[in-house]
Residue frames relative to the residue before (quaternion, step in Angstrom):
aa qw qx qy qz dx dy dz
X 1.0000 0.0000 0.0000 0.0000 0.00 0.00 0.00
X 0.0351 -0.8116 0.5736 0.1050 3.75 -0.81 0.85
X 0.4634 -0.6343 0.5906 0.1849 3.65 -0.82 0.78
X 0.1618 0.7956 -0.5836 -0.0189 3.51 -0.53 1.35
X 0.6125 0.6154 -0.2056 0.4515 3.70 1.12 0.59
X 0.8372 -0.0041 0.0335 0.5459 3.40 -1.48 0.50
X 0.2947 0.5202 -0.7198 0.3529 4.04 0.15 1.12
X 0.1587 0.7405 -0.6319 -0.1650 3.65 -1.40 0.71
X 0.5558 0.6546 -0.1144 0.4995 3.26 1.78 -0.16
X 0.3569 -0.6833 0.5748 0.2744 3.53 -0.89 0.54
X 0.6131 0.5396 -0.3474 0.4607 3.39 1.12 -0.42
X 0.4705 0.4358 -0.4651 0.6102 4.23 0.84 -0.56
X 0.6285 0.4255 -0.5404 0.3633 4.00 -0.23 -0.91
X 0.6021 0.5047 -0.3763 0.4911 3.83 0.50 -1.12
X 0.8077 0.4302 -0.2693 0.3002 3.30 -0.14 -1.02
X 0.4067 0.6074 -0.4481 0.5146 3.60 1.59 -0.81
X 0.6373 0.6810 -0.2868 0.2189 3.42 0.18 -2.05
X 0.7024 0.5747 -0.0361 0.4184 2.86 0.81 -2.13
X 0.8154 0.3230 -0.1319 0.4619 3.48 0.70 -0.49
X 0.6874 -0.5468 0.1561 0.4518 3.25 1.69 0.43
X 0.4854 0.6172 -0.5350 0.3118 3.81 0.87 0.23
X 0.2636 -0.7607 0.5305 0.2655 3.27 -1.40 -0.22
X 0.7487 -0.0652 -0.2339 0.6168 3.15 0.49 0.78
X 0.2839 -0.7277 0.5879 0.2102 3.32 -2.02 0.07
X 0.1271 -0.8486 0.4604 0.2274 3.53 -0.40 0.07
X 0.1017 -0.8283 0.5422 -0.0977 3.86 -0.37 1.58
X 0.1094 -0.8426 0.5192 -0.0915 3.88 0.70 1.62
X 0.7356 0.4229 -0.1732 0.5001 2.92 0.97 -1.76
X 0.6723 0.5047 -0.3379 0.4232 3.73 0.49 -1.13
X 0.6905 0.5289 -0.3172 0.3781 3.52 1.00 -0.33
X 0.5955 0.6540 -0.1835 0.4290 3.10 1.24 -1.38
X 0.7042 0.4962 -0.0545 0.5049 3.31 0.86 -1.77
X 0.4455 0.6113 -0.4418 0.4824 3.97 0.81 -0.54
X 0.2717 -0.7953 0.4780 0.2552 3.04 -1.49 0.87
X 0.6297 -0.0538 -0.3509 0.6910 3.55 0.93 1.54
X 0.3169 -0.7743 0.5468 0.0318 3.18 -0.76 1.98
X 0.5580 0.5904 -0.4628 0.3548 3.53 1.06 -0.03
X 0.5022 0.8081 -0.0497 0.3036 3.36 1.76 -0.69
X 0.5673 0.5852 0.0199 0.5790 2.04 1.60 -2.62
X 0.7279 0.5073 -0.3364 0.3157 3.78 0.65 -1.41
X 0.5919 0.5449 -0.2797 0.5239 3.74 0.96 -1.69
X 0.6900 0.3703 -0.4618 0.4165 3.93 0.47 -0.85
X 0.5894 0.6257 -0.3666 0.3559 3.79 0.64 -0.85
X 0.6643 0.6262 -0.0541 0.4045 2.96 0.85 -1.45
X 0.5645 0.4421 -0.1569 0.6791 3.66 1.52 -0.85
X 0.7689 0.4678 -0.2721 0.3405 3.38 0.29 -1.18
X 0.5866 0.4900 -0.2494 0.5947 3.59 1.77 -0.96
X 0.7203 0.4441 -0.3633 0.3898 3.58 0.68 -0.37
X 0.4988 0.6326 -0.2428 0.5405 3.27 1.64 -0.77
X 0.7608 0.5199 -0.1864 0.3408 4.03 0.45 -0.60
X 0.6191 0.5476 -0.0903 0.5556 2.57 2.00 -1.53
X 0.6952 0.5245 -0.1588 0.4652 3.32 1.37 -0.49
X 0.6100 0.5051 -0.2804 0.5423 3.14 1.56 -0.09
X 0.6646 0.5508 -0.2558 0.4354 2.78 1.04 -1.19
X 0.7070 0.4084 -0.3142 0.4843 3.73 0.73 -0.80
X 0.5648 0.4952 -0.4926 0.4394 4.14 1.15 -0.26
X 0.5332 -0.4358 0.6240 0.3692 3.89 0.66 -0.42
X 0.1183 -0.7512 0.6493 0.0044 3.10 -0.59 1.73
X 0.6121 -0.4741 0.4951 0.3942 4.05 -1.14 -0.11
X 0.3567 -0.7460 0.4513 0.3355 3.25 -0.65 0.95
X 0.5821 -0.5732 0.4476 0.3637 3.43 -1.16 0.19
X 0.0499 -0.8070 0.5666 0.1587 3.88 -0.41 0.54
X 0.5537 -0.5428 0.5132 0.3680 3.91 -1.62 0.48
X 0.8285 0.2002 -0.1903 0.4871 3.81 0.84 -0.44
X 0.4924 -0.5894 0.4731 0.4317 4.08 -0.88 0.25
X 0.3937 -0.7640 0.5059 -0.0738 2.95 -1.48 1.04
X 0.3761 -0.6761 0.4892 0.4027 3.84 -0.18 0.08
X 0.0509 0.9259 -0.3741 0.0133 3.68 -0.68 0.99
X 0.2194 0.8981 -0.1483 0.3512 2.50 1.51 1.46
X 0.0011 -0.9342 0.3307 0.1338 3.17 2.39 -0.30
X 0.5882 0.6581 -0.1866 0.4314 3.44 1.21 -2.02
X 0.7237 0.4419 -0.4735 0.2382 3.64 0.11 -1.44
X 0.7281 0.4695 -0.3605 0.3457 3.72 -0.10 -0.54
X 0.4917 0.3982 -0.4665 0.6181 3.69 1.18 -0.45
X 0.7757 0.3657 -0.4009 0.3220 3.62 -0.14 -1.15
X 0.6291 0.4485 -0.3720 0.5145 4.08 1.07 0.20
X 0.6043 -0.5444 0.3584 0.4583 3.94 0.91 0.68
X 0.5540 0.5711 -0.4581 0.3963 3.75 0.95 0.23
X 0.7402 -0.4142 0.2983 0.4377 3.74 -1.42 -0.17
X 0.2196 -0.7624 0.4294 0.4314 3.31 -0.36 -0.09
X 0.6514 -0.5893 0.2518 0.4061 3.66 -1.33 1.25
């Protein structure tokens, strides 16, 4: 799936990423930047950054809050969870 719309952010490119696209396309957001060479390297990071998350295994998303704290018992001389 490739996102060809409403990106104005280097951060939405991540977030596409994150959720499973494979590429994004950001003409305008580049073009329009007020130094688009700038605009490109951040895009670029930001798509490499997403893609990289996405392939470690994000946390799943949950319907209720959760303790997220994995550390506290290692970090109290216990095992860690």
């Amino acid at each position: 799936m490739i996102v060809d719309a409403g990106l104005r952010a280097p951060s939405q490119a991540a977030a596409a990423l994150e959720m499973g696209c494979d590429a994004v396309l950001v003409n305008t957001a580049v073009a329009d930047a007020g130094d688009p060479p700038a605009m490109a390297a951040a895009f670029a990071q930001a798509v490499a950054a997403g893609r990289s998350a996405r392939r470690a295994g994000l946390m799943p998303v949950g319907q209720e809050a959760q303790a997220s704290s994995p550390l506290t018992d290692f970090l109290q001389g216990g095992e860690r969870a």
